[in-house]
C-alpha positions as CSV (number, residue, x, y, z in Angstrom):
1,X,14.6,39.5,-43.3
2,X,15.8,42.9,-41.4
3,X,18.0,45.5,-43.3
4,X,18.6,48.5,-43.2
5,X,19.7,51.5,-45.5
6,X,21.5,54.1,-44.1
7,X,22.7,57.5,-44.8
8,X,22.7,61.1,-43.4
9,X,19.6,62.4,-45.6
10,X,20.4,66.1,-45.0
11,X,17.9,66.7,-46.8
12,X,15.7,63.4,-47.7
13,X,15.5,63.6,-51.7
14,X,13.5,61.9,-54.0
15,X,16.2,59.4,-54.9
16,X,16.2,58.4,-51.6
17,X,12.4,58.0,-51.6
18,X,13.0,55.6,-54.9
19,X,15.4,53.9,-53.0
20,X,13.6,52.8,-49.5
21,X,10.4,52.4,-51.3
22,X,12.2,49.4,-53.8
23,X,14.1,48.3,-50.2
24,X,11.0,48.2,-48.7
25,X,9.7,45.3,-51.0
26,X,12.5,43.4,-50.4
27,X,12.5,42.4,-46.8
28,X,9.6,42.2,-44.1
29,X,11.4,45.4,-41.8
30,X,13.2,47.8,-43.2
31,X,15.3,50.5,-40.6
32,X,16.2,54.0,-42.5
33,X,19.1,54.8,-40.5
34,X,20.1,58.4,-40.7
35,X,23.7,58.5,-38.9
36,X,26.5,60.7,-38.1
37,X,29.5,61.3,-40.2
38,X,32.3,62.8,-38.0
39,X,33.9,64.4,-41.1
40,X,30.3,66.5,-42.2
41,X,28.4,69.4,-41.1
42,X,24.9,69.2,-41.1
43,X,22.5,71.9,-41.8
44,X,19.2,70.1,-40.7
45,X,19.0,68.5,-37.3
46,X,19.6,64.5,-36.7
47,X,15.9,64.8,-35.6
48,X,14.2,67.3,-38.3
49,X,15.7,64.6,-40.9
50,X,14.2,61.3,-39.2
51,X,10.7,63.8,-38.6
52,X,10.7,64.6,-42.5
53,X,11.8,60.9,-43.4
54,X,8.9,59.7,-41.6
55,X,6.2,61.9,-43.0
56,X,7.3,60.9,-46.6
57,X,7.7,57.3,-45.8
58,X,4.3,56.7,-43.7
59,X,3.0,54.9,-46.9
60,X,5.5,52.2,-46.2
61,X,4.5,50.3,-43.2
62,X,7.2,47.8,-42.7
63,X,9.6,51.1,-42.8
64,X,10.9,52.6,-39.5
65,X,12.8,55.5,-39.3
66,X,15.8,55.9,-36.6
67,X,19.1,58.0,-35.9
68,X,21.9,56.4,-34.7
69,X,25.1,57.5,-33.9
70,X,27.4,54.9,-33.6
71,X,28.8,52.1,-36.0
72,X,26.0,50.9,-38.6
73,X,27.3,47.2,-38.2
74,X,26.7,47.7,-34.4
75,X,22.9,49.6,-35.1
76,X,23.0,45.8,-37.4
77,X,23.6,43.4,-34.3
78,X,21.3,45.7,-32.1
79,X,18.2,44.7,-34.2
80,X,19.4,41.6,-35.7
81,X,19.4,42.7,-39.6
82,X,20.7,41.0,-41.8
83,X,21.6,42.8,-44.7
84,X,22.8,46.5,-45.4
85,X,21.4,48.4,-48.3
86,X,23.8,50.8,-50.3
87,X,22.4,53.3,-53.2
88,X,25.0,53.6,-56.4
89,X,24.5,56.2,-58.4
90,X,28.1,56.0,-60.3
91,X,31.2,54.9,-60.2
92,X,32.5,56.8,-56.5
93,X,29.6,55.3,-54.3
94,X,30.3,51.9,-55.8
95,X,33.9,52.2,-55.0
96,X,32.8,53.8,-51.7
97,X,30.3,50.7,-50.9
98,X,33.0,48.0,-52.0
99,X,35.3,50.0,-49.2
100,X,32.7,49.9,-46.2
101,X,31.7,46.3,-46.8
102,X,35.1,45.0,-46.6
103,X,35.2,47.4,-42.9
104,X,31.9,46.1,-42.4
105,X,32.8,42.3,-43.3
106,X,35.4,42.6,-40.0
107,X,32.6,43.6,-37.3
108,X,29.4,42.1,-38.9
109,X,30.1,38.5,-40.4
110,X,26.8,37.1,-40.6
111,X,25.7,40.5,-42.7
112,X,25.1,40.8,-46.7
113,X,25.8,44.0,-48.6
114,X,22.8,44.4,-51.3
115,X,23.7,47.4,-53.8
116,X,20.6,49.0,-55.7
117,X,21.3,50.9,-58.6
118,X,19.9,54.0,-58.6
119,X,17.1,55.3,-61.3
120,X,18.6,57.0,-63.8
121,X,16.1,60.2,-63.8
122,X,17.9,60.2,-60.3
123,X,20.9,60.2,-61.4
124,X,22.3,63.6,-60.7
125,X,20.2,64.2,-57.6
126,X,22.2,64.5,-54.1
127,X,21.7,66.1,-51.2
128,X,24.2,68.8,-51.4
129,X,22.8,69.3,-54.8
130,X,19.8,70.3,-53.0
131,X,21.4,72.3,-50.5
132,X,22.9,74.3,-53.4
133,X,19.7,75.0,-55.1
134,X,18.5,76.4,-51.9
135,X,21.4,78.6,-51.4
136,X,20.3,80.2,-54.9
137,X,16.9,80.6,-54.3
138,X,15.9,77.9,-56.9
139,X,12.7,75.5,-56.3
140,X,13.3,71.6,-55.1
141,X,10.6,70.6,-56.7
142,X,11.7,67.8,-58.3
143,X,14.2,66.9,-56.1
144,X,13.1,66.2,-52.9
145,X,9.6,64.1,-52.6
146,X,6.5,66.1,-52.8
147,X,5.4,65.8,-49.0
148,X,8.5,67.3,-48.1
149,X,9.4,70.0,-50.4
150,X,7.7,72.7,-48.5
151,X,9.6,71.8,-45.4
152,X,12.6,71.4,-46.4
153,X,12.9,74.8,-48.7
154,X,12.1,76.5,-45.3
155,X,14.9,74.7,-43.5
156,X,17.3,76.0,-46.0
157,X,16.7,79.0,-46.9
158,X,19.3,81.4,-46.3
């Protein structure tokens, strides 16, 4: 089976981590997909967040790392996956998923929709939490994986 997980990772955190490393066990490929919301702004490059995905994912070898910026369900078709993974931390990104999988359901028929609840000590970890923490000064440690943290606290410091 081919999935894929996608979000815009600015920056990669250590829920995400959680997430493609439990994904990862559930298919034979799995495509991190960092992608392009029209509506954000992002302070890391499309490229600096696939380079710092890969370097804390290169324990995972049936993981590949890619941007795309296009549709997800047409990134789906292009390498025949069959399923898109969703994290749900709460209540908004399961409302959230249940809205892009009926979009989703319209251009990608033969594709599945697998929600993973997120670990609870993740709960309350987002990327723009991390952003914020940078803004202040305050360590990520803790918040974005280990083989990362150094980068990424460079990227944002202000």
């Amino acid at each position: 089976m081919i999935a894929l997980f996608p979000g815009s990772f600015c920056p990669p955190t250590v829920g995400h981590l959680d997430i493609i490393e439990r994904a990862s066990k559930l298919c034979d490929k799995l495509y991190v997909v960092v992608g392009f919301n029209a509506e954000k702004t992002y302070s890391i490059s499309a490229q600096t967040r696939v380079d710092l995905l890969k370097k804390c994912t290169k324990h995972l070898k049936n993981v590949e790392i890619v941007a795309f910026d296009g549709f997800m369900t047409d990134f789906c078709q292009q390498v025949s996956a069959t399923v898109m993974i969703k994290s749900v931390r709460n209540e908004e990104d399961l409302e959230t998923a249940f809205v892009t999988n009926q979009v989703n359901n319209q251009f990608w028929k033969e594709g599945e929709l697998i929600l993973l609840a997120c670990n609870q000590k993740y709960q309350s970890v987002s990327s723009s939490l991390v952003r914020e923490l940078a803004f202040y000064g305050k360590s990520l440690s803790g918040y974005v994986p280990n083989e990362i943290c150094q980068d990424v606290e460079k990227l944002l410091k202000k």
